[in-house]
C-alpha positions in Angstrom: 293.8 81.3 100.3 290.6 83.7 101.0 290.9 86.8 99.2 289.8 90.0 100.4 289.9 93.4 98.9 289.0 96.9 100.9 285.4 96.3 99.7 284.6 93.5 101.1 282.7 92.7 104.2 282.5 89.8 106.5 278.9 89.3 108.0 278.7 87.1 110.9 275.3 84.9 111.6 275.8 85.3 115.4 272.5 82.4 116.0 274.5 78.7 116.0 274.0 76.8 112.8 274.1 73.1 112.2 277.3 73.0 110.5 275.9 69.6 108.4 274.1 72.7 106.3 275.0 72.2 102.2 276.0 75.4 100.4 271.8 76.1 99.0 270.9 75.6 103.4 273.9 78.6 104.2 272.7 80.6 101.1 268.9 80.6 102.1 270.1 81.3 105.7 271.8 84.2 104.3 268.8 85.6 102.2 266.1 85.0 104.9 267.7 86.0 107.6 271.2 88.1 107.3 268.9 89.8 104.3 272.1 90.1 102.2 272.5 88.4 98.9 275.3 85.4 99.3 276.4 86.2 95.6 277.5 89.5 96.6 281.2 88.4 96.6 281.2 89.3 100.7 281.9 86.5 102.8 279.5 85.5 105.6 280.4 83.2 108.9 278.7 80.8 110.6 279.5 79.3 114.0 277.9 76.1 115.5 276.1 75.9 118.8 279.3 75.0 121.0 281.4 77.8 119.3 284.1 76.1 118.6 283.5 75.5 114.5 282.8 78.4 112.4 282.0 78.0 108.5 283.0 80.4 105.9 281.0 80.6 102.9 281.8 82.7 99.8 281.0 83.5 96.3 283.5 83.6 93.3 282.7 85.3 89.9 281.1 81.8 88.7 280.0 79.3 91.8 280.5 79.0 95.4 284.1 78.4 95.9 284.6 78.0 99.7 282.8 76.4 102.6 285.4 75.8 105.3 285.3 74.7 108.3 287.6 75.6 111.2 288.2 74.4 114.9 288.5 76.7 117.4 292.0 74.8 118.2 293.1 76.3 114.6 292.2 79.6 115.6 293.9 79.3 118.9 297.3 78.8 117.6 296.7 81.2 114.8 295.9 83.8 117.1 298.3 82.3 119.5 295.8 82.1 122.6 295.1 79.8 125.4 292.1 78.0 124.2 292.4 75.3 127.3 290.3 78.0 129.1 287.3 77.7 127.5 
């Protein structure tokens, strides 16, 4: 379960990553480029190059506690949406 309170922000790396990145590749990705600091208990997104994977990564008081990795199928039914069209 991904908690969110009022506070926090969801940053999206809109340029498609290799989604074989470890936690330290997604963490320098967010410092070099997103310039935000990936212990900053926000949660930041990654997609891969077909768009149809996206990667969370987030930070929890002690560690990073989530990478997760999501087809856009998932999403489709989630959302309830027609991904056949894509």
């Amino acid at each position: 379960m991904l908690n969110f309170s009022y506070q926090t922000r969801v940053f999206l790396f809109l340029e498609p990553v290799d989604m074989r990145k470890s936690f330290r590749g997604l963490c320098l990705l967010t410092e070099s480029v997103l310039k935000e600091d990936p212990a900053s208990g926000h949660w930041f997104a990654f997609i891969n190059r077909r768009q149809d994977r996206l990667k969370l990564l987030g930070w929890d008081e002690l560690a990073y506690d989530r990478s997760i990795s999501v087809s856009a199928s998932s999403f489709c039914s989630y959302f309830d949406q027609d991904c056949n069209s894509r």
